[in-house]
C-alpha positions as CSV (number, residue, x, y, z in Angstrom):
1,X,82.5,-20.9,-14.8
2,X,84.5,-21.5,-11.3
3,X,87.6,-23.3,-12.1
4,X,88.4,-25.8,-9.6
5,X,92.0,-26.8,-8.8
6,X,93.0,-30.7,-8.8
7,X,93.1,-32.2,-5.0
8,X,96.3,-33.5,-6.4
9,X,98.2,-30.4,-6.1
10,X,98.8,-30.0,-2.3
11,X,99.6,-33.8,-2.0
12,X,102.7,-33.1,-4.6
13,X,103.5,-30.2,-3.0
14,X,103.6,-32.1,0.5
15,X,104.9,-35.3,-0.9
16,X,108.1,-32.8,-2.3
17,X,108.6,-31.7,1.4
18,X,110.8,-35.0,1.9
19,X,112.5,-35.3,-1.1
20,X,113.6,-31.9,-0.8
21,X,114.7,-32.5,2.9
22,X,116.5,-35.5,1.5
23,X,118.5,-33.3,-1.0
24,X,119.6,-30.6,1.8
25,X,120.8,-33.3,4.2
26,X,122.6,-35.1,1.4
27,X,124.3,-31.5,0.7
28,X,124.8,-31.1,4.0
29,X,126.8,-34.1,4.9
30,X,129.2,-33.7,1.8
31,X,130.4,-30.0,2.6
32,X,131.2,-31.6,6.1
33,X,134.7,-31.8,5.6
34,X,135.0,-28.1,4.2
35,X,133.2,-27.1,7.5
36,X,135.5,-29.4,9.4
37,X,138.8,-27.4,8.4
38,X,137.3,-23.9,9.6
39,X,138.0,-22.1,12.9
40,X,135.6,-22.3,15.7
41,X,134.5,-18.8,14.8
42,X,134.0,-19.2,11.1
43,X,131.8,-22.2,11.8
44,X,129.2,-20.0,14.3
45,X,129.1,-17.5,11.6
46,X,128.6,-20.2,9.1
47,X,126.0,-22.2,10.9
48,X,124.0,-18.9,11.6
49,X,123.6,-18.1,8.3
50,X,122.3,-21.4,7.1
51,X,120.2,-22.0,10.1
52,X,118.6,-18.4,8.9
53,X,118.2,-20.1,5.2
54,X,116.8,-23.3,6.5
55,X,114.3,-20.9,8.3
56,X,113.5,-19.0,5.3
57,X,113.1,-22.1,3.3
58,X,110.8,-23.7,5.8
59,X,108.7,-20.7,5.8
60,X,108.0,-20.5,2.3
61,X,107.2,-24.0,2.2
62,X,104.4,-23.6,4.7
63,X,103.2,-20.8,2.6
64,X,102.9,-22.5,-0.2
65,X,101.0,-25.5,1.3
66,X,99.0,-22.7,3.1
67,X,97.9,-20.7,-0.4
68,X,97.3,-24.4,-2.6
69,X,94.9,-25.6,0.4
70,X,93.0,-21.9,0.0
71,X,92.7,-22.4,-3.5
72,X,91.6,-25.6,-3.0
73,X,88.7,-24.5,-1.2
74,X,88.0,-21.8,-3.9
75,X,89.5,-19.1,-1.9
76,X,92.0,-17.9,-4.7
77,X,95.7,-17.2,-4.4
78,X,97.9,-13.8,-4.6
79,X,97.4,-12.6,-8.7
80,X,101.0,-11.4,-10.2
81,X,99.7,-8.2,-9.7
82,X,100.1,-8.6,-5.6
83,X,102.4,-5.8,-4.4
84,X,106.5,-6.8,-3.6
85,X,106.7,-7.7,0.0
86,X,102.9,-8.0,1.0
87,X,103.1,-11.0,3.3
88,X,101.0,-13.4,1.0
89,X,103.6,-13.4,-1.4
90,X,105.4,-17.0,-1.5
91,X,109.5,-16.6,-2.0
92,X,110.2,-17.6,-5.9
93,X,110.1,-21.0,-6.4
94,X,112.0,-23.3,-8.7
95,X,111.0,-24.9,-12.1
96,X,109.3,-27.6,-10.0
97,X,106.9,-25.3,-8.1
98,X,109.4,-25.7,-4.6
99,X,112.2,-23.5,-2.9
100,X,115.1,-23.5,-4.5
101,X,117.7,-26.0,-2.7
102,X,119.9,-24.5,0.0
103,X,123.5,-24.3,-1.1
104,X,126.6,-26.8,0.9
105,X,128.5,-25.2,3.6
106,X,131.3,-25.4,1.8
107,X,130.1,-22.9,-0.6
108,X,129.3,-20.3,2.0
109,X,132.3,-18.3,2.3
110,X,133.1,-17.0,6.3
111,X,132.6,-13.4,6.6
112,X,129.9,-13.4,3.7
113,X,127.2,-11.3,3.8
114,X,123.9,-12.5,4.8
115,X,121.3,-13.1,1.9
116,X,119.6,-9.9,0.8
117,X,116.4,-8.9,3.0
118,X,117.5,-11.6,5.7
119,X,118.8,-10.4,9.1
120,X,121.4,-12.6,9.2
121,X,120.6,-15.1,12.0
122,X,117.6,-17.6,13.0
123,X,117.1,-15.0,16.0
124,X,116.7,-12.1,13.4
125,X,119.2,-10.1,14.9
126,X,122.0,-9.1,12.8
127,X,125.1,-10.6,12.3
128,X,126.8,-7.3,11.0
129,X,124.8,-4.6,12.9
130,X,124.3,-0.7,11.2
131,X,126.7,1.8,11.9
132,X,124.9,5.0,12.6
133,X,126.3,6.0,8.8
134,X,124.5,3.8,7.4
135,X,127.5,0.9,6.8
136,X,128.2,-2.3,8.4
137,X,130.5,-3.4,10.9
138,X,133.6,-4.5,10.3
139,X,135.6,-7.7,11.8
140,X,137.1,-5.3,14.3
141,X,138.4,-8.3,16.5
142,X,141.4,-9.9,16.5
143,X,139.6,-13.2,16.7
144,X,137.5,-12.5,13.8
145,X,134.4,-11.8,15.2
146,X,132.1,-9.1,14.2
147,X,132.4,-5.8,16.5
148,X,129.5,-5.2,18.8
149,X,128.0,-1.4,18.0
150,X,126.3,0.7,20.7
151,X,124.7,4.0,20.8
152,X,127.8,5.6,22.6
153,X,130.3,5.1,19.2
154,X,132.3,2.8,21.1
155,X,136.1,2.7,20.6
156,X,136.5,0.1,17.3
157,X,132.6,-0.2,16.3
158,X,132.0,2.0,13.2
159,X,134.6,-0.1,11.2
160,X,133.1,0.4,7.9
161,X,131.9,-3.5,5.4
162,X,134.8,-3.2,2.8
163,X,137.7,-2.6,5.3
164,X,139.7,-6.1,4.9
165,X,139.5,-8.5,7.2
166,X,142.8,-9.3,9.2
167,X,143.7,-12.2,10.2
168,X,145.1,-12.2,14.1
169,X,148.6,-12.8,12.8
170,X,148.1,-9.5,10.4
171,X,146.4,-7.4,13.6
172,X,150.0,-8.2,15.4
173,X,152.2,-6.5,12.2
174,X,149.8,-3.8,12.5
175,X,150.2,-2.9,16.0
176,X,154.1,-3.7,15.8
177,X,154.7,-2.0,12.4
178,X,151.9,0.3,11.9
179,X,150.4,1.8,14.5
180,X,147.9,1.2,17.7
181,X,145.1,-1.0,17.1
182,X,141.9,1.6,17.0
183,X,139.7,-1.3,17.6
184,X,140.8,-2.0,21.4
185,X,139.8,0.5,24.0
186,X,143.3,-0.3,26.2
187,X,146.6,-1.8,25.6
188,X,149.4,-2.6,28.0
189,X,152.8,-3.1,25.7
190,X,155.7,-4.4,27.7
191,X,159.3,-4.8,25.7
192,X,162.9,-5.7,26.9
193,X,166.0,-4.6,24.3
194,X,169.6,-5.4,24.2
195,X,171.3,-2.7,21.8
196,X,175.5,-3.5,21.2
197,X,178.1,-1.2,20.0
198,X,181.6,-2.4,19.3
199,X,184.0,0.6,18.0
200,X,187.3,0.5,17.5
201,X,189.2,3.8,17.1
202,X,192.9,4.8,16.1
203,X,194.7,7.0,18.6
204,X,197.9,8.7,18.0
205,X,199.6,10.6,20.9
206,X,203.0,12.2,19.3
207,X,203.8,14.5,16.1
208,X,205.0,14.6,12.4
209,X,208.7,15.1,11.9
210,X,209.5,16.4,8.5
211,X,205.7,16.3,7.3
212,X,206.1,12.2,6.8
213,X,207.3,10.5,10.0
214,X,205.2,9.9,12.9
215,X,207.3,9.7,16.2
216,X,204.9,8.9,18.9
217,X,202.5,6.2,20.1
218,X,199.6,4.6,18.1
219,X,197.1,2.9,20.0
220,X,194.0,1.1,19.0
221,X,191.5,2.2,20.9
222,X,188.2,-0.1,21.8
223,X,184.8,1.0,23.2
224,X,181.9,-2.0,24.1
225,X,178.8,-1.6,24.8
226,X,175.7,-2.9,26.1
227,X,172.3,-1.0,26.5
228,X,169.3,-3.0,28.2
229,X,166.3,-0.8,28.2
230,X,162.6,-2.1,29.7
231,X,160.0,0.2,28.7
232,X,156.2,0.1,29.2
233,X,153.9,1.5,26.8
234,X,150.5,2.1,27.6
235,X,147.6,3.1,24.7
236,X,144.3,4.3,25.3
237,X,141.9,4.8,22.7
238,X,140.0,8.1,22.8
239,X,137.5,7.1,19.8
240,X,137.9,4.8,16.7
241,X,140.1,7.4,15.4
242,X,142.0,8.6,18.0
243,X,144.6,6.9,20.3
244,X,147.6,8.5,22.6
245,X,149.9,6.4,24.5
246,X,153.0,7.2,27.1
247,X,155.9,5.0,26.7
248,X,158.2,4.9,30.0
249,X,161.3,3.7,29.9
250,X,164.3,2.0,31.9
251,X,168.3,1.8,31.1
252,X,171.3,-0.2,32.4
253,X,173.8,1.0,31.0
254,X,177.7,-1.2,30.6
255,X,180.6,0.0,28.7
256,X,184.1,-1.5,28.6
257,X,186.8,0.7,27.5
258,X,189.7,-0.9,26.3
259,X,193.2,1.1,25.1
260,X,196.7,0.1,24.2
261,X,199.9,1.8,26.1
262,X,199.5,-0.1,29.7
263,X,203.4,1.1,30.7
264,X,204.5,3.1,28.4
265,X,204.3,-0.1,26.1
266,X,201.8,0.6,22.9
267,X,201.3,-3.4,22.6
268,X,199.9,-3.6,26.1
269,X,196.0,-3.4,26.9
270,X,194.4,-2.1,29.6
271,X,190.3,-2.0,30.6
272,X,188.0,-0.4,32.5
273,X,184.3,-1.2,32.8
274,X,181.7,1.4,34.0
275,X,177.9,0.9,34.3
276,X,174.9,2.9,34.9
277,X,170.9,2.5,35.5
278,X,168.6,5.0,35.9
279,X,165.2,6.1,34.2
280,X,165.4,6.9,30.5
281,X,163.4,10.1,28.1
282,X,159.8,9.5,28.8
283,X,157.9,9.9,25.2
284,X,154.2,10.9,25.2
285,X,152.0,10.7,21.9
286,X,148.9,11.1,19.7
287,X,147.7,9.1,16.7
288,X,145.5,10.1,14.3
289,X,143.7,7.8,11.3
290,X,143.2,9.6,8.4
291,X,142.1,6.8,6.0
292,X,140.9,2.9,7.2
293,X,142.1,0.7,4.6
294,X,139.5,-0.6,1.6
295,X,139.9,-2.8,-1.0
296,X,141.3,0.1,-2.8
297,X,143.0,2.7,-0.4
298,X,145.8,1.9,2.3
299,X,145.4,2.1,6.0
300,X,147.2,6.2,7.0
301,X,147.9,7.0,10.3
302,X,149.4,10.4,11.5
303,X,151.5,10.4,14.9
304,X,153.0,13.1,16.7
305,X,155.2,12.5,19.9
306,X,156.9,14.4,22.2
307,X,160.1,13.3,24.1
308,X,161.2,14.7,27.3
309,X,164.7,14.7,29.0
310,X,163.7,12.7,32.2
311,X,166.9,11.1,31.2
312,X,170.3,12.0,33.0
313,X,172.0,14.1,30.2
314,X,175.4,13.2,28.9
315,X,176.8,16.8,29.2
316,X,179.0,18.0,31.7
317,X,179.8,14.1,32.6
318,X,184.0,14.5,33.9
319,X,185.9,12.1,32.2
320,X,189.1,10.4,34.6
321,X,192.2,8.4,34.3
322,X,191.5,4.8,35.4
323,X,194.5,3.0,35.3
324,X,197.3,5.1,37.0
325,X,200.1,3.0,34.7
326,X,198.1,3.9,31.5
327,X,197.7,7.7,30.9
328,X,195.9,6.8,27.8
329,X,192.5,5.3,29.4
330,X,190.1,7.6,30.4
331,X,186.7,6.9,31.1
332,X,183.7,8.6,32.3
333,X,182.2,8.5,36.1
334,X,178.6,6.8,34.9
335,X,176.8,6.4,31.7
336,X,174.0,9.0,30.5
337,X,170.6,7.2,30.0
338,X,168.9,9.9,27.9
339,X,169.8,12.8,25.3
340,X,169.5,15.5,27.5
341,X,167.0,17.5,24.8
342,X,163.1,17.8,24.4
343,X,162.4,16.3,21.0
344,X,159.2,16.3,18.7
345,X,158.4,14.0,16.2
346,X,155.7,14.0,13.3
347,X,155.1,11.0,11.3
348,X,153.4,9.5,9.0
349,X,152.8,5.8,8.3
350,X,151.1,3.3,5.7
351,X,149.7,0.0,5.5
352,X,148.0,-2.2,2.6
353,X,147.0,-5.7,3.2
354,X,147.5,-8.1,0.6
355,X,146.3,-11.5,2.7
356,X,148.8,-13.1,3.6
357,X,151.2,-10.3,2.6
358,X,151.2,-7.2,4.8
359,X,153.2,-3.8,2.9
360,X,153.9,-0.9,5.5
361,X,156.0,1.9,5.0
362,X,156.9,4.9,7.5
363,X,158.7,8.8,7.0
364,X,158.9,10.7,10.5
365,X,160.5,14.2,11.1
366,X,162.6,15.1,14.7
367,X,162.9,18.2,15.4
368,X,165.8,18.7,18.4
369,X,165.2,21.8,20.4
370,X,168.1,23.6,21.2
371,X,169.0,24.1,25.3
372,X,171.5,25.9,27.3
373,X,174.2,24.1,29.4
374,X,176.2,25.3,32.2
375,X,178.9,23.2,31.0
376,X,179.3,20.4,28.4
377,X,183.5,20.2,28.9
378,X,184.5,16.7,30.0
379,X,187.6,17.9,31.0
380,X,188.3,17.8,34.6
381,X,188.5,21.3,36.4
382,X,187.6,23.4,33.3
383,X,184.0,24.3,33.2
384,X,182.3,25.7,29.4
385,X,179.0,26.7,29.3
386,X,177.2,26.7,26.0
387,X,173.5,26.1,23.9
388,X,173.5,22.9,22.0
389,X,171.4,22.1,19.1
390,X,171.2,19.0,17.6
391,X,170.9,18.4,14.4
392,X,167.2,17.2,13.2
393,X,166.4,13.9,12.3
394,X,164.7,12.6,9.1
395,X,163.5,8.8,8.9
396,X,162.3,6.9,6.7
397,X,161.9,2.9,6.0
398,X,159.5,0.2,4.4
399,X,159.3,-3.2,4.7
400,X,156.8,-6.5,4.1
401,X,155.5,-8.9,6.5
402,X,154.2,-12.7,6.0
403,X,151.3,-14.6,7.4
404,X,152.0,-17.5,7.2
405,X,149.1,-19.1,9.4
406,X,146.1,-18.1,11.3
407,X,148.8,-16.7,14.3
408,X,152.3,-16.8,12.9
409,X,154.0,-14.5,11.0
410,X,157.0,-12.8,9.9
411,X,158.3,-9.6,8.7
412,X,161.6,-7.9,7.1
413,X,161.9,-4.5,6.7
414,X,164.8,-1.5,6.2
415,X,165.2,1.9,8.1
416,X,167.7,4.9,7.8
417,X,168.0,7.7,9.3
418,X,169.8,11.0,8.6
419,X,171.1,13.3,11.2
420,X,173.3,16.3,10.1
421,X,175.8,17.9,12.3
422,X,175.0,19.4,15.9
423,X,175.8,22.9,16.7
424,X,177.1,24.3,20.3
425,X,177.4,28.2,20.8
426,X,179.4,29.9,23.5
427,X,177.6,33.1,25.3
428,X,177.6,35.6,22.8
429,X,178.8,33.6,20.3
430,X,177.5,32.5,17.1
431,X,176.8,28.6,16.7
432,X,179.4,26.3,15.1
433,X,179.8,22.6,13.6
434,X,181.1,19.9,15.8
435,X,183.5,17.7,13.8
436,X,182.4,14.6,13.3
437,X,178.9,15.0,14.6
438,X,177.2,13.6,11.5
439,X,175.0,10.2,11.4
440,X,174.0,7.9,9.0
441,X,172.2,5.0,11.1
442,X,170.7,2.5,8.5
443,X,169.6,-0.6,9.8
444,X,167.7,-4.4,8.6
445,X,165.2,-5.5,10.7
446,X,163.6,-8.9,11.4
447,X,160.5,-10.5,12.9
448,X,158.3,-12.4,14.2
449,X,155.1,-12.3,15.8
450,X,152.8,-15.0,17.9
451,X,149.2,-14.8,19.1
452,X,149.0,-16.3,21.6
453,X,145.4,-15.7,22.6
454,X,142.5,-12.6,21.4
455,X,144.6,-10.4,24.2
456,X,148.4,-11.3,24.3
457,X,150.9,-11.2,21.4
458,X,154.5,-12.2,21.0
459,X,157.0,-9.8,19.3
460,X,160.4,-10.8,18.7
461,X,162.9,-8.9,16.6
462,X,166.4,-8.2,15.7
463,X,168.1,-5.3,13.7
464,X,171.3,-5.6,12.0
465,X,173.2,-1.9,11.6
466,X,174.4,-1.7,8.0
467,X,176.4,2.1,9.0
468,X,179.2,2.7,11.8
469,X,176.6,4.9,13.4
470,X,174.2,2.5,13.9
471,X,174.2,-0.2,16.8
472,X,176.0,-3.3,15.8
473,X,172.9,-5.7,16.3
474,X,169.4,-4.7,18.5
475,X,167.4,-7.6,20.0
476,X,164.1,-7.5,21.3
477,X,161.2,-8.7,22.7
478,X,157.5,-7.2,23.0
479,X,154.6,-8.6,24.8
480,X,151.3,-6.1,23.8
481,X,148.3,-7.3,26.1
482,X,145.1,-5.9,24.7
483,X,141.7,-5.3,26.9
């Protein structure tokens, strides 16, 4: 016998249309605050997703209505036997025969993935689009906003689901601590520095009578200095893994010498102040990514750079008596504004992200090459050609940085780097030590860093030298502007 279904059963179902309306909106309007304290780009993302829920839920409800009216009219509905994902199947209800109700706003985390076998948005396209290996997109922007990806591979597009999401502030310590960001195609990074040296040496002029009494002059000598450099750093990216950059840069150079013995008097000062400007070593480099950072594994970039001597050297530079009623001060005709050597350095550099804490640590390898002189003698009138070889330079330094808001943050970190002694060789010679030619430069650095917008960044820093070697205080500021 024909079983006939009660005409009641599509009125309830319609009747629970409005009621169940009633319940979203109400759900709706108390997760309004939560929405209300998001960015502008968390709410898009947000909305899209529930929009593609309501959609979803609608949907279902029409087929429900659709299948009870049919098996009203004797028709019959899908058996549990119906094959997953035929068309006529009805998304799973609740106990009371209806969708279940759609979750607050507040409960849908930004940057969550879309509900399983949705697109992602009421359009249907997606809101994390494939890779072409299979994975989604990453938040690849510094504004938080889900990468585009092409068919070309574009610079920044294959960023794989489970890299962590940075925040803008944490994009800026990457690009200031870490390494280029891989995600932007071009970057223009323009920086100004003020590096200060204050030394203070003891200079005897006389001799030892008797092995214990020193009849002579003893002079304090005084050296200050200021080094302003501008430099501009542009970085392409070649692919998502690939970037090289070429960093030009610009010195004035001031130095005030200062020495006692002004008349024959050791008490009595006299100066001299010399100053220089001129291009400095233009440095050229590659970077490499070896490992994105994952929930589990740190970010690990490669970099090797190449420095040349565009610089004006600082050997064979005459040093000359200034002050004609002070024998003792002696200063140089103009300031060098580079090294004089070609340099290559290998590094290698890693970052974690800990939101809001940033780790990032750094080892790097200089090797000097050695070049021939046709004379390094500041003397003048005596000329002494030779090969130099500096010594090679091992680096190393860690450090942490803060986010401490959506575009702010901060960031402490220590570096120190070990130089041993340089070398010079006469023509036909064999190569010997120069006295006193080995550094220790260790040094505490501090920042902070500003977003201004999704293209321009604000980098300011200091450095404090803990060693003699290293610069009394460096301060700086960067201004990257990305494309």
């Amino acid at each position: 016998m024909k079983k006939v279904s009660s005409p009641r059963a599509p009125r309830m179902a319609l009747a629970a249309i409005p009621a169940a309306v009633m319940l979203w909106a109400l759900s709706q309007s108390a997760s309004a605050q939560a929405l209300a304290g998001q960015s502008v780009e968390d709410r898009l993302n947000t909305l899209m997703r529930v929009v593609d829920e309501q959609q979803r839920q609608i949907h279902s409800l029409e087929r429900q209505v659709t299948e009870l009216e049919m098996a009203q009219r004797g028709r019959g509905v899908p058996g549990a036997d119906a094959p997953a994902g035929s068309d006529t199947v009805a998304e799973q209800p609740g106990a009371d025969g209806l969708p279940v109700p759609l979750p607050p706003l507040a409960q849908i985390a930004p940057g969550a993935p879309a509900p399983a076998g949705t697109t992602g948005t009421a359009t249907g396209v997606p809101v994390n689009p494939p890779t072409p290996d299979g994975s989604n997109a990453g938040n690849a922007s510094a504004g938080g906003l889900p990468a585009a990806t092409d068919a070309s591979g574009a610079v920044g597009r294959t960023q794989r689901a489970n890299e962590p999401v940075r925040t803008q502030a944490e994009q800026a310590v990457v690009q200031r601590e870490h390494a280029p960001l891989f995600d932007h195609k071009l970057t223009m990074d323009f920086g100004i520095s003020d590096t200060y040296y204050d030394r203070r040496q003891l200079q005897l002029s006389g001799f030892l009578a008797l092995d214990a009494i020193f009849l002579g002059n003893i002079n304090l000598g005084q050296t200050k200095s200021h080094q302003v450099m501008a430099d501009l750093d542009t970085r392409y990216g070649v692919s998502d893994r690939i970037n090289v950059d070429v960093d030009v840069p610009y010195l004035y150079r001031r130095s005030t010498f200062i020495v006692g013995g002004a008349g024959g008097a050791a008490s009595t000062l006299s100066d001299a102040t010399v100053s220089s400007h001129d291009i400095g070593d233009v440095n050229f480099g590659i970077y490499y990514q070896f490992v994105r950072e994952t929930n589990a594994l740190p970010d690990v970039v490669g970099s090797l750079r190449v420095k040349a001597p565009t610089g004006s050297s600082p050997f064979g530079e005459k040093v000359v008596q200034v002050d004609a009623d002070n024998t003792n001060l002696v200063a140089p005709t103009r300031l060098p504004t580079g090294t004089g050597f070609w340099n290559i350095t290998a590094g290698l550099s890693l970052l974690k992200t800990y939101d809001p804490v940033v780790l990032f640590g750094s080892v790097s390898y200089t090797y000097n090459l050695a070049r021939s002189f046709a004379d390094i003698s500041s003397v003048q009138g005596q000329t002494e050609p030779a090969t130099v070889k500096l010594g090679d330079i091992v680096q190393f330094g860690g450090g942490v940085a803060l986010a401490f808001s959506d575009k702010d943050s901060a960031s402490v970190s220590f570096t120190m780097a070990l130089e041993p002694a340089s070398q010079t060789k006469s023509p036909g010679g064999s190569y010997q030590k120069v006295p006193g030619s080995e550094t220790t430069a260790a040094a505490m650095n501090f920042g902070l860093n500003h977003v201004v917008n999704k293209h321009l960044t604000i980098n300011g820093s200091v450095s404090i030298g803990l060693t003699p070697d290293a610069p009394n205080f460096v301060v700086g500021m960067r201004f990257p502007y990305t494309f």
